[in-house]
Each structure stands twice: as C-alpha cells, then as structure tokens.
C-alpha positions as CSV (number, residue, x, y, z in Angstrom):
1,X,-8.4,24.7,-5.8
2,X,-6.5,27.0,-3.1
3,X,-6.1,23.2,-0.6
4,X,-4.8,21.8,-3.6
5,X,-2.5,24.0,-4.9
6,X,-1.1,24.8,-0.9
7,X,-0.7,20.9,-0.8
8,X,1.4,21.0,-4.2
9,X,3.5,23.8,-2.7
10,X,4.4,21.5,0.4
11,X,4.7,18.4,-1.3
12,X,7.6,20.0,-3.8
13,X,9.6,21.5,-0.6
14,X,9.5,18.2,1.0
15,X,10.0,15.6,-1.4
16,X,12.8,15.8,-4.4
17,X,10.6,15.3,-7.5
18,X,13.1,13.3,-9.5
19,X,12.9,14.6,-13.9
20,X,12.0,12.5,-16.8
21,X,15.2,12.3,-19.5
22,X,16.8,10.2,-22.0
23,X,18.8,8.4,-19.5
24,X,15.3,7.1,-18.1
25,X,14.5,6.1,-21.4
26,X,17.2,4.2,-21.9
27,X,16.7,2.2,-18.5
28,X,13.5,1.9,-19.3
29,X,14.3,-0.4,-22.2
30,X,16.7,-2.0,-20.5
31,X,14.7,-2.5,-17.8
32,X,11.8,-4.2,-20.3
33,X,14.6,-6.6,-22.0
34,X,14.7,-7.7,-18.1
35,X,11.8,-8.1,-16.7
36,X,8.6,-8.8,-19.4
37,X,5.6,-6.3,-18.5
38,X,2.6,-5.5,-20.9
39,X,0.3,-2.7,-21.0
40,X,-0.3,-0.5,-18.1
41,X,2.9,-2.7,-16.0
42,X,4.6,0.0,-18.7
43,X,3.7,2.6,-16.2
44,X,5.2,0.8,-13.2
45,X,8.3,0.2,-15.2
46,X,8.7,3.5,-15.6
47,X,9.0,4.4,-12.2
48,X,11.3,1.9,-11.4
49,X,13.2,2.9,-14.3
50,X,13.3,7.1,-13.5
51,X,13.9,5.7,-9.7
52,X,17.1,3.9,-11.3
53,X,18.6,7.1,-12.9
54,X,18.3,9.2,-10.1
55,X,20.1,6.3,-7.9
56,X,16.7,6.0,-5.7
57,X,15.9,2.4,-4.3
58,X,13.3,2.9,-1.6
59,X,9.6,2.9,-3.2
60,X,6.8,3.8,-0.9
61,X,3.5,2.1,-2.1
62,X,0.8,0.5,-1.5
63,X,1.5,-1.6,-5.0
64,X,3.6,-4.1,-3.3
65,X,2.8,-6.8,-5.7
66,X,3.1,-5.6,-8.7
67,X,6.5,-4.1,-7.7
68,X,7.9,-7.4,-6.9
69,X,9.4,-8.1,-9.8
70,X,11.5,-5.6,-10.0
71,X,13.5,-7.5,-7.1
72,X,17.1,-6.5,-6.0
73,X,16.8,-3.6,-7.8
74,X,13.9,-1.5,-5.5
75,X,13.3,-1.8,-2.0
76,X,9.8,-1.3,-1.3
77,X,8.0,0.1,1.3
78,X,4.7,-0.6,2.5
79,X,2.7,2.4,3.8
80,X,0.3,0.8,5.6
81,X,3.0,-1.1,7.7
82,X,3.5,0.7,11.4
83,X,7.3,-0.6,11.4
C-alpha cells in the first residue's frame, strides 16, 4: 500500500488533476446533444467534457478509437507512439 500511496503522491505534484463541477455538467450535456454515445461512452464523454472546462485539448490514451469522435474538439495522443 506504501508503493501505491508514494506513486499517488508523485502523480498529484506532476500532473494538474483537473475538478469535477457544474460547469462540467453542463458540457457534458452539451456535449451528448452533439455527439450520440450510450452507456459506458458516458464515461468517455465525461472526460472530454471535464477536459473542455478546464480549457485542456491534449488526451493521452491508449483509447484512440473511441475518442475519435470527439474530433476538433481533443487532440489525442497515442502513448504507445515513439514520436
């Protein structure tokens, strides 16, 4: 649990963790009047979406696919690519 909680610790000072709010929410919705998703796409939505309020376009994922249709809006980037 130590490894895990050290790797938390590091993760937070180098990455911004970007916060959940009602301005998400309401991208969110606007986002799903935009592009159709159903069931668990809900989940990849609402990145895109919390992304969108915090003025963040670069996604780094190995998801490519289903983050596709999110087009102009994200720019994704593939992991796995060496780049």
């Amino acid at each position: 649990m130590s490894a895990a909680l050290r790797d938390v610790d590091w993760f937070v000072s180098e990455f911004d963790i970007l916060e959940y709010g009602p301005h998400v929410t309401h991208l969110l919705a606007e986002l799903c009047r935009a592009v159709p998703v159903a069931g668990r796409q809900i989940h990849d939505a609402n990145i895109v979406a919390t992304m969108l309020a915090h003025a963040e376009q670069r996604l780094l994922t190995f998801d490519q696919d289903d983050f596709r249709r999110y087009g102009s809006r994200i720019s994704l980037i593939d992991p796995a690519r060496s780049d």
